[in-house]
N, CA, C and O of each residue as an XYZ file, in Angstrom:
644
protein
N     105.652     33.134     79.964
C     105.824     34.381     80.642
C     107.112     34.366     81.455
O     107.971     35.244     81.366
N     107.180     33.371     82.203
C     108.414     33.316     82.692
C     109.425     33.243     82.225
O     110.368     33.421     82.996
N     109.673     33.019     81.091
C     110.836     32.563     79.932
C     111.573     34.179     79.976
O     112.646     34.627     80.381
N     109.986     34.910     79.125
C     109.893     36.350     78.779
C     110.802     37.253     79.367
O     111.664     38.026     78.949
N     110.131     36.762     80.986
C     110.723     37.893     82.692
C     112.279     37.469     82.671
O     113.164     38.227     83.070
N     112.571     35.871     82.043
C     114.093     35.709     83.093
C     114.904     36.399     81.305
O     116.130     36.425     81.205
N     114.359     36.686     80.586
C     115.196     37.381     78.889
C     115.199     38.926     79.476
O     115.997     39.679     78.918
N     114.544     39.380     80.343
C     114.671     40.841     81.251
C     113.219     41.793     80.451
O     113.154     43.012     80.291
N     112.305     40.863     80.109
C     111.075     41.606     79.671
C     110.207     41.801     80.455
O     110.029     40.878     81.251
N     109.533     42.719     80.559
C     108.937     43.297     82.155
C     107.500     42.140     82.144
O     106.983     41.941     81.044
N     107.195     41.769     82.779
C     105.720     40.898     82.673
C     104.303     41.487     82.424
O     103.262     40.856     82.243
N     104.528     43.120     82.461
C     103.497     43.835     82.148
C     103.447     44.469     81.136
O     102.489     45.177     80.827
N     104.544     44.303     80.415
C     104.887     44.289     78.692
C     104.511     43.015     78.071
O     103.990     43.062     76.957
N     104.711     41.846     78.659
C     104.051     41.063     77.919
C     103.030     40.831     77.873
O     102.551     40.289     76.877
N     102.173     41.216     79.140
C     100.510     40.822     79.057
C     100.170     41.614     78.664
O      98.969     41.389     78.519
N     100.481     43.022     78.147
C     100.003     44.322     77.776
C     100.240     43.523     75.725
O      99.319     43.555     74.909
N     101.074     43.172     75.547
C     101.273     42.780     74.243
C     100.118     41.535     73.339
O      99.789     41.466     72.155
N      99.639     40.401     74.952
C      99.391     39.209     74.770
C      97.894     39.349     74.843
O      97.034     38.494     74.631
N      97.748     40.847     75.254
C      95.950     41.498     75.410
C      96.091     40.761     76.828
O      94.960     41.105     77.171
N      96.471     40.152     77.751
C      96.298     39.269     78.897
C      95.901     40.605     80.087
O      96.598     41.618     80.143
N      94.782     40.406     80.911
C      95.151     40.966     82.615
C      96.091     40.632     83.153
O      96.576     39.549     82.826
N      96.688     41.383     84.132
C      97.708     40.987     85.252
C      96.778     40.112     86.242
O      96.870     38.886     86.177
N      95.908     40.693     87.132
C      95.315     39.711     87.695
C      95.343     38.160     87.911
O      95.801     37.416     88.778
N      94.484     37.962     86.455
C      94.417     36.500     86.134
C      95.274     35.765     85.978
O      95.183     34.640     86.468
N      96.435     36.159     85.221
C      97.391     35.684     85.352
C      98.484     35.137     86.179
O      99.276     34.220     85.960
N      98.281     36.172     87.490
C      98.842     35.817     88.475
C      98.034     34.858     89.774
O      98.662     34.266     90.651
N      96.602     34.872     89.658
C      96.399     34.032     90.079
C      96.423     33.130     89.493
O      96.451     32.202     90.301
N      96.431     32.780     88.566
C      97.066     31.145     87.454
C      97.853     30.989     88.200
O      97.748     30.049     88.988
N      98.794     31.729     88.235
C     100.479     31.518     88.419
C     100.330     31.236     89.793
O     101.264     30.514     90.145
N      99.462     31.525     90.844
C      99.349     30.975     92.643
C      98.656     29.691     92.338
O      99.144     28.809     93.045
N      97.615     29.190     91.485
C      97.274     28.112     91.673
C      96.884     27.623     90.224
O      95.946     28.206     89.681
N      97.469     26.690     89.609
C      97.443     26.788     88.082
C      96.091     25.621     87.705
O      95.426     25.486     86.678
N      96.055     24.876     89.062
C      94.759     23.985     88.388
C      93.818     24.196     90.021
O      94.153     23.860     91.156
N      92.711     24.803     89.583
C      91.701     25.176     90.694
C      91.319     23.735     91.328
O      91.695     22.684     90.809
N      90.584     23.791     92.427
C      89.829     23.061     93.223
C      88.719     22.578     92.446
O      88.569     21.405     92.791
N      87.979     22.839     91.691
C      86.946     22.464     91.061
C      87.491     21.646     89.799
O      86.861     20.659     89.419
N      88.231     21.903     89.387
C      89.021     21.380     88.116
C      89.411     19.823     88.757
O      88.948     18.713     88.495
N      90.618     20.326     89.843
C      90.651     18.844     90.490
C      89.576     17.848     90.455
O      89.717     16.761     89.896
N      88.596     18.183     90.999
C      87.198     17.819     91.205
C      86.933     16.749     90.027
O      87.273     15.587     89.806
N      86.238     17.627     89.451
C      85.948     17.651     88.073
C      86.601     16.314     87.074
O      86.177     15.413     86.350
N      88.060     16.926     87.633
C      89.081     15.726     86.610
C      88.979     14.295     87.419
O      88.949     13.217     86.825
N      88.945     14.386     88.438
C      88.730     12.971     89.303
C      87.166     12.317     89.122
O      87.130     11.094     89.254
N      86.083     12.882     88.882
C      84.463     12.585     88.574
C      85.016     11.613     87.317
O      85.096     10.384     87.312
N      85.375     12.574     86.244
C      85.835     12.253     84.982
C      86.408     10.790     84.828
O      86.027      9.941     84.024
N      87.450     10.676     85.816
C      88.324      9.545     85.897
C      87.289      8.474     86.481
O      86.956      7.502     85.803
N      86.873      8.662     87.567
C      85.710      7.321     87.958
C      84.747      7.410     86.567
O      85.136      6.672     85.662
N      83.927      7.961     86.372
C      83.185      8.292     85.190
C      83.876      7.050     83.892
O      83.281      6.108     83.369
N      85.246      7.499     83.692
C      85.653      6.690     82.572
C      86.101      5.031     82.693
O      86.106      4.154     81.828
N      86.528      4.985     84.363
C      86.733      3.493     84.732
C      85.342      2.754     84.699
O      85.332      1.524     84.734
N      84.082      3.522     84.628
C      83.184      2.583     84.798
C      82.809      2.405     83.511
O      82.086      1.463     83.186
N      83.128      3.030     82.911
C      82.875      3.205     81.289
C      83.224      2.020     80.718
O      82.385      1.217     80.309
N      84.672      1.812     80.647
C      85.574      0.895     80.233
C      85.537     -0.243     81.394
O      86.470     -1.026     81.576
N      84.459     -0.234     82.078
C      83.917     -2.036     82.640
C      82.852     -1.958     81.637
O      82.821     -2.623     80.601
N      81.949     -1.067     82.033
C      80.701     -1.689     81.478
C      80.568     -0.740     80.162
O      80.337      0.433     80.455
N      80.644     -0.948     79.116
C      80.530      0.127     78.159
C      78.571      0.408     77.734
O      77.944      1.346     77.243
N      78.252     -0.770     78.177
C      76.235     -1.023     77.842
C      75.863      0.648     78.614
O      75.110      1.491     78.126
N      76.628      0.768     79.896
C      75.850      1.390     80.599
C      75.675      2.823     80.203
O      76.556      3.515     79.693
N      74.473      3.195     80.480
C      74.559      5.200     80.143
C      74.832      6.122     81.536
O      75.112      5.482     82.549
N      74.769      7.454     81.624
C      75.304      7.861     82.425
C      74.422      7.544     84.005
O      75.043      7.684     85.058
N      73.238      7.200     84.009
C      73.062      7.066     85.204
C      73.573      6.057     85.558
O      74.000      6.097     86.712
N      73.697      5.235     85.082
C      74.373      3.631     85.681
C      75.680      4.096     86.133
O      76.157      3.634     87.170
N      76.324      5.005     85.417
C      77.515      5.340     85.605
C      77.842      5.877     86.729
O      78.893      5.584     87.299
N      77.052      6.666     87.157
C      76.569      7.834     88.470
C      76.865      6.565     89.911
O      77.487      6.739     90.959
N      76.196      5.428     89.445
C      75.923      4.686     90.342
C      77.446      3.925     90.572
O      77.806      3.798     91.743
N      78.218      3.489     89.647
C      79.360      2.885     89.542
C      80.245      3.744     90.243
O      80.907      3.288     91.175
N      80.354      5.197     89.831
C      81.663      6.212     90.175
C      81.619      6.482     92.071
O      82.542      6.867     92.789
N      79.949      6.049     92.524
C      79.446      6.732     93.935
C      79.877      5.522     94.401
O      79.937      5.548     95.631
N      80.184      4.531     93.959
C      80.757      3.168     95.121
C      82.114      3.177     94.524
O      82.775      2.504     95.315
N      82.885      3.561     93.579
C      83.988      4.024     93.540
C      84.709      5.064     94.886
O      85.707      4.849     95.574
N      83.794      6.166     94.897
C      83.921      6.971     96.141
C      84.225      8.611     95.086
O      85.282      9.242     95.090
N      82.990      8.959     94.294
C      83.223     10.072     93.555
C      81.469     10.091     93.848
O      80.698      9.180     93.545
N      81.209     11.028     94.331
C      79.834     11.201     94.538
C      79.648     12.559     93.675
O      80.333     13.570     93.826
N      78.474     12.379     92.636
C      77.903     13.483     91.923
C      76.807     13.492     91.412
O      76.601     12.282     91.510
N      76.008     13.838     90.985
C      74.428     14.563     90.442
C      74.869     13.696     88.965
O      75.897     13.342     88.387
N      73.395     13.620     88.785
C      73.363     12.529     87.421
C      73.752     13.677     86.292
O      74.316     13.484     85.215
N      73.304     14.881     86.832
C      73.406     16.401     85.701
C      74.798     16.240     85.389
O      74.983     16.134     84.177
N      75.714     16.194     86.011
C      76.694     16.372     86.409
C      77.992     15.118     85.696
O      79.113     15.312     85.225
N      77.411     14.205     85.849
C      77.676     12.902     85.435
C      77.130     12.815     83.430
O      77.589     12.193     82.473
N      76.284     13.531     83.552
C      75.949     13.654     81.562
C      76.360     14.745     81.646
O      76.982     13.836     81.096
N      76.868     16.237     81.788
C      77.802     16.758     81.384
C      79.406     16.131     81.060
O      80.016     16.315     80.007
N      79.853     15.433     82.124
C      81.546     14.917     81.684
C      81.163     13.919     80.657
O      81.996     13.573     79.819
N      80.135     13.503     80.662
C      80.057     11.990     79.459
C      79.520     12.654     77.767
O      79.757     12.271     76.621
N      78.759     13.731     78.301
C      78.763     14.381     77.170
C      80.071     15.091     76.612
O      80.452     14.819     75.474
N      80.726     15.954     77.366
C      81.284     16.406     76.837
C      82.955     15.920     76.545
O      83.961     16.557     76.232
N      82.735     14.746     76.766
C      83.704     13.880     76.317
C      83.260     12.742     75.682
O      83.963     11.756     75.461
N      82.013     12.877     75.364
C      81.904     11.526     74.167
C      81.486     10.015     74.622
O      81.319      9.054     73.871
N      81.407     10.036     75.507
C      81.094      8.459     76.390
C      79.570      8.278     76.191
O      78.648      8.718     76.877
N      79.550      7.647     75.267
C      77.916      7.164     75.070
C      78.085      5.534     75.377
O      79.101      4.848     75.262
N      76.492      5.072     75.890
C      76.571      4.012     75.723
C      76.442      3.077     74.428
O      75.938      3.513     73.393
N      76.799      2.107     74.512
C      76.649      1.293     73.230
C      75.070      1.063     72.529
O      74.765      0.938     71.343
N      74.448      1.062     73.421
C      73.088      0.948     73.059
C      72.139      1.998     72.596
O      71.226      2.025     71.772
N      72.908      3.219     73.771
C      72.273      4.551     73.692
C      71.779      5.399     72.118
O      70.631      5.703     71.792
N      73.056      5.633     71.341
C      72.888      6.496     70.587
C      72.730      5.917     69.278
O      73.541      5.096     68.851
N      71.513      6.384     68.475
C      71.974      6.246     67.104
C      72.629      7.000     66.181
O      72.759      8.222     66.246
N      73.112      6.171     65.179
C      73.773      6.553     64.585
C      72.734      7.047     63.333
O      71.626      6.575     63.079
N      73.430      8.122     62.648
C      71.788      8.504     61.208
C      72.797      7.882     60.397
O      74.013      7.718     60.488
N      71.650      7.511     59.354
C      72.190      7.143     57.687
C      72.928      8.488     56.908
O      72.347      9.474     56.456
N      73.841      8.308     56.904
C      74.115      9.645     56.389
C      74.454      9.369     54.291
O      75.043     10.150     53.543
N      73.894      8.180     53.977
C      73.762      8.146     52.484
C      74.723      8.286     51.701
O      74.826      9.042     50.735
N      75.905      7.068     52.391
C      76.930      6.945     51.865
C      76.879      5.165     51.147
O      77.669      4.848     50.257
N      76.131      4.447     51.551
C      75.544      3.144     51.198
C      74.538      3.248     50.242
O      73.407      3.425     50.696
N      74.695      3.165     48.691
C      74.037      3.057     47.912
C      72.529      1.835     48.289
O      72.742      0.668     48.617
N      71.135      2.405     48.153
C      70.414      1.632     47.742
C      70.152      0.359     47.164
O      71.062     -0.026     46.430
N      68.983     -0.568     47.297
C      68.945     -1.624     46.115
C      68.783     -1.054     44.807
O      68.266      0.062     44.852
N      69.065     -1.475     43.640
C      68.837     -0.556     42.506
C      67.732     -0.390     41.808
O      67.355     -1.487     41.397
N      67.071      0.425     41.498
C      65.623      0.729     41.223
C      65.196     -0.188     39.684
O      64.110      0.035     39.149
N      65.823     -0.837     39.304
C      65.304     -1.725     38.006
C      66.610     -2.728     37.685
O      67.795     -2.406     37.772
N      66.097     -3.969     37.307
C      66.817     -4.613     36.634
C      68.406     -4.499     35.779
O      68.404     -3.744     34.807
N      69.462     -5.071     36.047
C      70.282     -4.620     34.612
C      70.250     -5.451     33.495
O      70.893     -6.488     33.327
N      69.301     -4.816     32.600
C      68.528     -5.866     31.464
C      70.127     -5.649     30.400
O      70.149     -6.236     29.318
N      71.160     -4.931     30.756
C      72.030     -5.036     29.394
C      73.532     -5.524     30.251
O      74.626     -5.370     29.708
N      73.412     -6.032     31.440
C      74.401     -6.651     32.511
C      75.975     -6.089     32.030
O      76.931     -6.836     31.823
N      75.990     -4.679     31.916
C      76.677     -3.912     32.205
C      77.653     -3.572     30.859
O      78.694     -2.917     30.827
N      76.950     -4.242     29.788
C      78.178     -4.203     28.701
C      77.222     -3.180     27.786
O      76.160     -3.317     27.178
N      78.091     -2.163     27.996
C      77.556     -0.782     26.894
C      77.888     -0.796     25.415
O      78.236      0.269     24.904
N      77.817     -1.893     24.674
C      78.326     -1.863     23.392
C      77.017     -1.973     22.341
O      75.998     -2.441     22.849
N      76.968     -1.708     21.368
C      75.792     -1.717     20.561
C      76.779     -1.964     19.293
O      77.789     -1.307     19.039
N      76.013     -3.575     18.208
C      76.832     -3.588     16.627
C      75.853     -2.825     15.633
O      76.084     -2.889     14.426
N      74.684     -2.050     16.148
C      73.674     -1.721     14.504
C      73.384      0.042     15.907
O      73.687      0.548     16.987
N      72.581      0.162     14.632
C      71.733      1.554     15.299
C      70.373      0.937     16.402
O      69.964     -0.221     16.332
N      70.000      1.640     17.064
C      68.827      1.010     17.888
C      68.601     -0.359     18.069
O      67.575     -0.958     17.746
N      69.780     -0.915     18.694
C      70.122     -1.895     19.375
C      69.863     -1.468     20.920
O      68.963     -2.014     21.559
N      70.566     -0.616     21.407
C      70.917     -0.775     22.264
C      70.496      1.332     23.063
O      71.249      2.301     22.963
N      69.291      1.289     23.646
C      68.964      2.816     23.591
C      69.143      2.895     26.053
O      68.586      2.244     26.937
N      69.806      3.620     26.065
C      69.649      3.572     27.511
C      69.928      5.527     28.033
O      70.656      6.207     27.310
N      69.322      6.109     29.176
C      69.513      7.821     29.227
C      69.736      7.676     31.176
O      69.351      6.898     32.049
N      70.374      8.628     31.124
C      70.497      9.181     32.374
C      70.150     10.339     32.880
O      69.995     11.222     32.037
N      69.923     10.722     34.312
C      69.154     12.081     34.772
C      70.073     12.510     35.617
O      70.682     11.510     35.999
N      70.414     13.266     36.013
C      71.083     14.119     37.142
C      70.691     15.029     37.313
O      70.129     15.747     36.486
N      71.048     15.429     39.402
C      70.401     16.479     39.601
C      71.116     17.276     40.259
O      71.217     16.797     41.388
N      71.917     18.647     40.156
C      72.513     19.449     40.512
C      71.861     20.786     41.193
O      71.008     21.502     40.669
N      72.466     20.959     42.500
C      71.866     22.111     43.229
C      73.036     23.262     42.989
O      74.236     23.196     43.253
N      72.208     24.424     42.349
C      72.651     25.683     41.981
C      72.142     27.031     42.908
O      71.438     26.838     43.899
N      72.466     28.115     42.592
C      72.067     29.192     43.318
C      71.009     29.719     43.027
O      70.395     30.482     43.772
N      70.541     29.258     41.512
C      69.242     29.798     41.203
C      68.175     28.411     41.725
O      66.973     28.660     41.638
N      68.458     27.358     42.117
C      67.992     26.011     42.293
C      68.497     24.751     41.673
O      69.658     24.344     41.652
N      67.546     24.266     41.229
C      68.259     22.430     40.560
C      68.052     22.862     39.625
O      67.394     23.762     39.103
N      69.289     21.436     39.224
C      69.348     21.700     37.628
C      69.818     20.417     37.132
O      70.862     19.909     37.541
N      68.988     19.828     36.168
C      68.446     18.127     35.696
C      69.105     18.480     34.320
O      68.781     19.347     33.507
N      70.441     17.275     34.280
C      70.852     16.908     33.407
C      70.537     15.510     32.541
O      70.931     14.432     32.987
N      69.821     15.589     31.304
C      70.072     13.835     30.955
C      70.643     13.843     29.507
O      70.663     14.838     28.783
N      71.009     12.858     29.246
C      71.591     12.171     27.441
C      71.226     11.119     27.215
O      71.049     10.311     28.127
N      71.002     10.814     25.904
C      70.936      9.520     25.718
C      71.708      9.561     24.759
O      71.584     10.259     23.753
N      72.967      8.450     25.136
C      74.033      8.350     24.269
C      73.552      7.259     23.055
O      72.425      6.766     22.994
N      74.864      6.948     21.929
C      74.545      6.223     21.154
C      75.716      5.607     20.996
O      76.676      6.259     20.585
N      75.830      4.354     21.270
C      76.582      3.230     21.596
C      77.277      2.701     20.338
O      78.256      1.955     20.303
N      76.709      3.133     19.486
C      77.170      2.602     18.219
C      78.761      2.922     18.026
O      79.738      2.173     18.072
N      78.636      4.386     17.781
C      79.742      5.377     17.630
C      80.525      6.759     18.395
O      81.300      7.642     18.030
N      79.597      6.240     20.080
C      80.330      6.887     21.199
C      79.483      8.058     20.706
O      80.321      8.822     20.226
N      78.283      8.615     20.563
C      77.933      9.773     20.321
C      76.881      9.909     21.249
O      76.452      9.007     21.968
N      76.402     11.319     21.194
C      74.707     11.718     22.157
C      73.848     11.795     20.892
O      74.083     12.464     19.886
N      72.856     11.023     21.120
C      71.480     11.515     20.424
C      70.262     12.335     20.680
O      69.249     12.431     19.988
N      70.622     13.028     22.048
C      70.070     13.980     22.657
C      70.414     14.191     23.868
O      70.564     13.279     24.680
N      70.594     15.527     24.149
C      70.915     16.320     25.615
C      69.976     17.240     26.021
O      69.361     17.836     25.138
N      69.742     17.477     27.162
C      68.995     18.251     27.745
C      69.316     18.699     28.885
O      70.054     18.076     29.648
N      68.611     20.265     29.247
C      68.762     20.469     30.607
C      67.614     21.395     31.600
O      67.109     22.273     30.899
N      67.416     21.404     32.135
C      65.924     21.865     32.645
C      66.633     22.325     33.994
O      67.466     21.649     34.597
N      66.123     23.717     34.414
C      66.149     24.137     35.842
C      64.800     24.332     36.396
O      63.794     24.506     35.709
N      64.857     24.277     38.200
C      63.595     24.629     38.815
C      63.962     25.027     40.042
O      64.405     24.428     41.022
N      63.729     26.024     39.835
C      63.792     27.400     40.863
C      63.058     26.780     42.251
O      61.842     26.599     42.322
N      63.910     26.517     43.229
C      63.125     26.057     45.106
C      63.592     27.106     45.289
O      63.520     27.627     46.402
């Protein structure tokens, strides 16, 4: 804004442009970081020095660390800044499986991974898949034929959830 005013643009052309109030703006401009903010950012700062001693601890321990620091605040108060900056304890939170680590595998590999077949019905193995569509799932399988790189049957089945 100030840039704007000293290029000779009126300041009520630009907040009129920027959708901004005059008001607010100008009290920004008398005090750009409030009393509570101060506050706030200093809790934060004890909050994070005790963090980075003791990382085990959760926020009440923390409460207790920041108040002999000399930052006195409400435990509410103390899991808001830790929440909303991420400071968990080490112990605290779990983490979910989110099913990126394949399973043990549900059977044996009776053909230890070599897909080759020298005759016909040597060698018979099928697969299933399951695809989510807009009408529901939808189960793909084949059973190939190893002999000569071919399918000896395909299929596909939907079921409407």
């Amino acid at each position: 804004m100030s840039e704007l005013a000293a290029d000779g643009i009126p300041v009520a052309v630009s907040l009129r442009v920027l959708k901004l109030s005059r008001q607010p703006y100008y009290r920004w401009r008398k005090q750009q970081v409030t009393n509570a903010e101060m506050v706030e950012a200093y809790r934060a700062n004890a909050l994070l020095d005790a963090h980075l001693d003791d990382p085990e601890f959760g926020y009440r321990f923390l409460v207790g660390e920041a108040a002999e620091s000399g930052e006195e605040m409400c435990e509410r108060t103390a899991w808001r800044i830790c929440r909303d900056n991420r400071w968990w304890s080490v112990f605290g939170k779990k983490r979910g499986k989110n099913g990126k680590r394949p399973g043990p595998p549900v059977h044996d590999d009776l053909v230890k991974r070599d897909f080759t077949a020298d005759d016909v019905n040597e060698l018979w193995l099928t697969d299933i898949t399951e695809h989510w569509t807009d009408e529901g799932k939808l189960y793909l399988g084949a059973y190939p034929r190893f002999v000569d790189a071919g399918v000896v049957y395909a299929a596909s089945a939907s079921l409407a959830v």
